[in-house]
C-alpha positions in Angstrom: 3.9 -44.8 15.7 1.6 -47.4 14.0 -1.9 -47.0 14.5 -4.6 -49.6 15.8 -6.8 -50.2 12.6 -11.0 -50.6 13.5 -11.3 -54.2 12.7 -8.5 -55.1 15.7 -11.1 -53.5 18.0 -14.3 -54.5 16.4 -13.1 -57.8 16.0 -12.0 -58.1 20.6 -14.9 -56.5 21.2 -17.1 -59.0 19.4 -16.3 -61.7 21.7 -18.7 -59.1 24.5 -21.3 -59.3 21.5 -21.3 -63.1 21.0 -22.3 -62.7 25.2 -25.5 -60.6 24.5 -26.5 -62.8 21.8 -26.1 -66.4 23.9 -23.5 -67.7 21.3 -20.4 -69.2 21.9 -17.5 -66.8 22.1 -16.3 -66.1 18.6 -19.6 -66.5 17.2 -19.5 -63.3 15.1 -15.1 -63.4 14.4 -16.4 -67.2 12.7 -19.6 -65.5 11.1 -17.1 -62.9 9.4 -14.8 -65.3 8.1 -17.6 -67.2 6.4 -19.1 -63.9 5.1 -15.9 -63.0 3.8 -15.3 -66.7 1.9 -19.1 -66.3 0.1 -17.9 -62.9 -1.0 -14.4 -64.4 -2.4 -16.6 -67.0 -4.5 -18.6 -64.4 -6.0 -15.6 -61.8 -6.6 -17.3 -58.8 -5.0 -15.0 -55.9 -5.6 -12.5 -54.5 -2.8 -15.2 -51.6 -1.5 -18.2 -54.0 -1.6 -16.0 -56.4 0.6 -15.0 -53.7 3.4 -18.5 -53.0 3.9 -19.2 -56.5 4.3 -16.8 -57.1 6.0 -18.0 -54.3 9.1 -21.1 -55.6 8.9 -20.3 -58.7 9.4 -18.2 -58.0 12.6 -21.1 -55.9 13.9 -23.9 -57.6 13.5 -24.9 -58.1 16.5 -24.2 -54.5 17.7 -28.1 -54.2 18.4 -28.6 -57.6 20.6 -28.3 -56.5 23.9 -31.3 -54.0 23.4 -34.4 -56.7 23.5 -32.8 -58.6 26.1 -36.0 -56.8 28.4 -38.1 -57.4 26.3 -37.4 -61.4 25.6 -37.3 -62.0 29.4 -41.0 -60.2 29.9 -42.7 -62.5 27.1 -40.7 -65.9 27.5 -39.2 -65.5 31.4 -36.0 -67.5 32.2 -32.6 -66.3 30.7 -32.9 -64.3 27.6 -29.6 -65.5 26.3 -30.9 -69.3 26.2 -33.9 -67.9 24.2 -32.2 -65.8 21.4 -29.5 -68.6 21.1 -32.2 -71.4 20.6 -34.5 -68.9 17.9 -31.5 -69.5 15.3 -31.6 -73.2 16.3 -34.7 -73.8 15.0 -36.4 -73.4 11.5 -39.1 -71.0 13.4 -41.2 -69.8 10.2 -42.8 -73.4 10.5 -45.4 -73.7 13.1 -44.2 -76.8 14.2 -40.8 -75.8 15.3 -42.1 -72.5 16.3 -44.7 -74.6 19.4 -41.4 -76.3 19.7 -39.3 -73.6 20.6 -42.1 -72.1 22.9 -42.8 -75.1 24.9 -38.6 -75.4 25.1 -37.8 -71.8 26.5 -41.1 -70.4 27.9 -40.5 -70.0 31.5 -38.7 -73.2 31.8 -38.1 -73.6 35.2 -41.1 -72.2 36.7 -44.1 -74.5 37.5 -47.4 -75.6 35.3 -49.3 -72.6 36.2 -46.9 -70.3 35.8 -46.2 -71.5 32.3 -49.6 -71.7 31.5 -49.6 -68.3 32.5 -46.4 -67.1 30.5 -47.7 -69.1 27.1 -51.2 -66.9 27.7 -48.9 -63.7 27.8 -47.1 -64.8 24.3 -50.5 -65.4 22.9 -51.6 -62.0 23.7 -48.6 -60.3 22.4 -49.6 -62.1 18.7 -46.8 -62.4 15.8 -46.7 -58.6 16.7 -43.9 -59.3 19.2 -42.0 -61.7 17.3 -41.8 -58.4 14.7 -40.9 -56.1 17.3 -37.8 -58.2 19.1 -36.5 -58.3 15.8 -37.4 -54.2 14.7 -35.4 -53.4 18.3 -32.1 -54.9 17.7 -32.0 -54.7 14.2 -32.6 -50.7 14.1 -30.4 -50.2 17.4 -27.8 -52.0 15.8 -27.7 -50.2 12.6 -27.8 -47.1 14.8 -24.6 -47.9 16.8 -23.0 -48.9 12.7 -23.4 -45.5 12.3 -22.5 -43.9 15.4 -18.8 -45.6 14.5 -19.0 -43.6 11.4 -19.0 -46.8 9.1 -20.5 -46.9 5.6 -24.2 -46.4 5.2 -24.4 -50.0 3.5 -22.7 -51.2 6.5 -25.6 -49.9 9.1 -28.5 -50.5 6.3 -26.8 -54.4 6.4 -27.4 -54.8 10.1 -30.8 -53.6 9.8 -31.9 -56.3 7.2 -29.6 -59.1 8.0 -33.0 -61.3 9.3 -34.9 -60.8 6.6 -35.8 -64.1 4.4 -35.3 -64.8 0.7 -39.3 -65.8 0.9 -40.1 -62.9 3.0 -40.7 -64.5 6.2 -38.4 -62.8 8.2 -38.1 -59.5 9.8 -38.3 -56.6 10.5 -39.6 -55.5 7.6 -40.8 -59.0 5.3 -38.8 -57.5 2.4 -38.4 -60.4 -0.4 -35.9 -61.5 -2.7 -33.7 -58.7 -3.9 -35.7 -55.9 -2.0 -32.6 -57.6 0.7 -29.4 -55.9 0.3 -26.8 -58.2 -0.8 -24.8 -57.9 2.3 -27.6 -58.7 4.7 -28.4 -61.9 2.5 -24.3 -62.7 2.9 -24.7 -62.1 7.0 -28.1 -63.8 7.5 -26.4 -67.4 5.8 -23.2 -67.1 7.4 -24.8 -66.2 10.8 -26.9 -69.2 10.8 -23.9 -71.3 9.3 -21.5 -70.5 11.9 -24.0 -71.9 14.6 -24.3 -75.4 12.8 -20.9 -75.7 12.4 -20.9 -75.4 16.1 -23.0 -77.8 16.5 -21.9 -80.7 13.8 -18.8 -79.1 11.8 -19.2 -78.6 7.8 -21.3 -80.7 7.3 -23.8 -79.4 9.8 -23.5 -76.1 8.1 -23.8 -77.5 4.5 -26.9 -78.9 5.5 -28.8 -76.4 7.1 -28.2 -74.2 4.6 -29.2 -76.2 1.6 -32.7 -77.2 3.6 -33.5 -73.4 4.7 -32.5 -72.8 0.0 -35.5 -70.3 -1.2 -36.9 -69.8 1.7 -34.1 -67.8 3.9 -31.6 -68.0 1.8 -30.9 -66.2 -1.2 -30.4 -69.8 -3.9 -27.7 -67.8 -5.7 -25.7 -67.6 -2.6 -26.9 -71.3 -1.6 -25.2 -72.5 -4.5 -22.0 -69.9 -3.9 -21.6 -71.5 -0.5 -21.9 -75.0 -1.0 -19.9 -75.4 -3.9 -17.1 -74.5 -1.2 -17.8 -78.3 -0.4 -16.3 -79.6 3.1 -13.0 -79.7 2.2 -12.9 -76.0 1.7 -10.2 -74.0 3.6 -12.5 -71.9 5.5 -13.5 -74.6 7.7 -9.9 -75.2 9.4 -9.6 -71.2 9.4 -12.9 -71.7 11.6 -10.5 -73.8 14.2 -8.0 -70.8 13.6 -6.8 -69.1 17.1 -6.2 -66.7 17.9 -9.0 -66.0 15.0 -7.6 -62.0 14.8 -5.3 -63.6 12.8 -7.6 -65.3 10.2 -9.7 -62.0 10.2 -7.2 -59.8 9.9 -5.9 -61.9 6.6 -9.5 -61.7 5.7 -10.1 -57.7 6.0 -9.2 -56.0 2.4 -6.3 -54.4 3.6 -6.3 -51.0 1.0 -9.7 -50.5 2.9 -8.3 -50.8 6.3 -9.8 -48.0 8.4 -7.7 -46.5 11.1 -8.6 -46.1 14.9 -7.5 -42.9 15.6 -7.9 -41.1 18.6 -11.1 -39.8 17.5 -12.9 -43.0 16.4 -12.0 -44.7 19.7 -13.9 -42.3 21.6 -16.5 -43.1 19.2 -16.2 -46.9 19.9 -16.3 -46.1 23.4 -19.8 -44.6 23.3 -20.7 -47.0 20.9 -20.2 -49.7 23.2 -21.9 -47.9 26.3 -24.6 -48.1 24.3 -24.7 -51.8 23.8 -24.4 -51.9 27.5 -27.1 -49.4 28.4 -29.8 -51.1 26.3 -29.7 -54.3 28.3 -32.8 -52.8 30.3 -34.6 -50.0 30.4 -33.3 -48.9 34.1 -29.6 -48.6 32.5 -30.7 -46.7 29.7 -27.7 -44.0 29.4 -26.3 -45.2 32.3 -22.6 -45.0 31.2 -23.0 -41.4 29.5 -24.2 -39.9 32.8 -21.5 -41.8 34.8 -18.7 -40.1 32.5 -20.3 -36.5 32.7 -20.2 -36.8 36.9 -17.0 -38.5 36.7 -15.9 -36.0 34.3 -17.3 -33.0 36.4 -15.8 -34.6 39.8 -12.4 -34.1 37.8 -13.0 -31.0 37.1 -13.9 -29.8 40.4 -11.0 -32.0 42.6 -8.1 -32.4 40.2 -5.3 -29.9 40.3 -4.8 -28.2 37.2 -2.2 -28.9 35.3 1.1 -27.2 34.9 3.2 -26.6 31.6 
């Protein structure tokens, strides 16, 4: 009997992720296939691929966690906000005004803005760390609750740092960022142009944002792919399991055995459960009393 291998399952159940993160569906399938291209053009070697390759798919494992916490400091639909944070360039101070005066409580009326803008202002550049510090550590938590590599998890956690050290959640510079998390913060924010204007959206944004989020060595990498590169019609690719599946190196393929789906499973509560603070373990105590109402009602079994 064949077995399912991780990737197939990590790569349907990204779609759910794409949904915590207010991206189109196939955000993070697209964001792999780009991550993967970069790593072609600079020959990374079979392991360092496979662990690039996770984190990539996973990235946004962690997402659903500040969901709370967005809605308390900007109101309206957390989704909207952590969608339109990538569309802007928010380490300038213009675009940063910009992007408060777009989603802060958007629908409610002057005073209540008024009010909600007063609230940011309280919380400082504090907050902006600690949105950032809660899905980047919950998601390199759930990495290794799947019992992927330890450069895998340590990825997630750094993928929004900046080459310049303006992101987060730590402000680490240059190559103090792992590799990997320089790879998935470019093709993250790549994919999501190339939604919005195709390759040459993407080549754009990425050459402007050169030296100050991105790594110029990988600048350089990803733009020589030019527009006529092949990636961008695997970008159109569907179903795109196929194009990741091509894109996975396959003598690193791990298996989803028994065991590791159960581990996916919990996994996955837990990206449900840290939508709010009221659901917090919600799914693990539904499965022990549904597990314990078995126990006591079900007829036991006979051999």
């Amino acid at each position: 009997m064949s077995t399912v291998k991780l990737s197939t399952v990590l790569s349907a159940m990204s779609y759910a992720l794409d949904l915590t993160e207010g991206q189109p569906q196939g955000h993070a399938a697209r964001s792999c296939l780009l991550g993967m291209r970069i790593a072609e053009q600079l020959r990374l070697s079979s392991d360092q691929r496979s662990d690039l390759f996770y984190a990539l798919l996973m990235k946004d494992a962690g997402c659903s966690s500040n969901a709370a916490r967005v809605s308390q400091l900007f109101g309206g639909n957390d989704q909207d906000a952590k969608r339109g944070l990538w569309e802007r360039d928010w380490t300038k101070w213009r675009e940063k005004i910009a992007y408060a005066l777009e989603y802060t409580e958007p629908e409610g009326s002057l005073v209540e803005r008024l009010r909600r803008f007063a609230t940011l202002a309280a919380a400082g550049p504090s907050s902006q760390r600690e949105l950032f510090e809660i899905r980047c550590d919950r998601g390199a938590n759930i990495a290794r609750a799947l019992g992927v590599s330890e450069p895998t998890a340590v990825a997630i956690r750094a993928m929004d740092e900046h080459w310049d050290g303006g992101g987060y959640p730590e402000g680490l510079r240059r190559d103090e960022i792992p590799l990997y998390s320089r790879i998935v913060g470019l093709a993250q924010v790549a994919e999501i142009y190339w939604g919005r204007g195709g390759a040459d959206a993407a080549l754009e944004v990425v050459r402007e944002r050169r030296g100050r989020w991105f790594d110029p060595a990988l600048v350089k990498a990803f733009c020589s792919l030019g527009g006529g590169d092949r990636i961008w019609s695997d970008l159109r690719s569907e179903p795109l399991s196929d194009a990741i599946a091509v894109a996975e190196p396959i003598e690193r393929a791990i298996p989803a055995d028994e065991s590791r789906l159960d581990r996916i499973a919990h996994a996955f509560a837990l990206v449900v459960d840290a939508k709010s603070t009221f659901t917090y373990h919600h799914s693990d105590r539904v499965a022990a009393i549904s597990e314990s109402v078995a126990v006591e009602k079900l007829p036991p079994r006979t051999h």
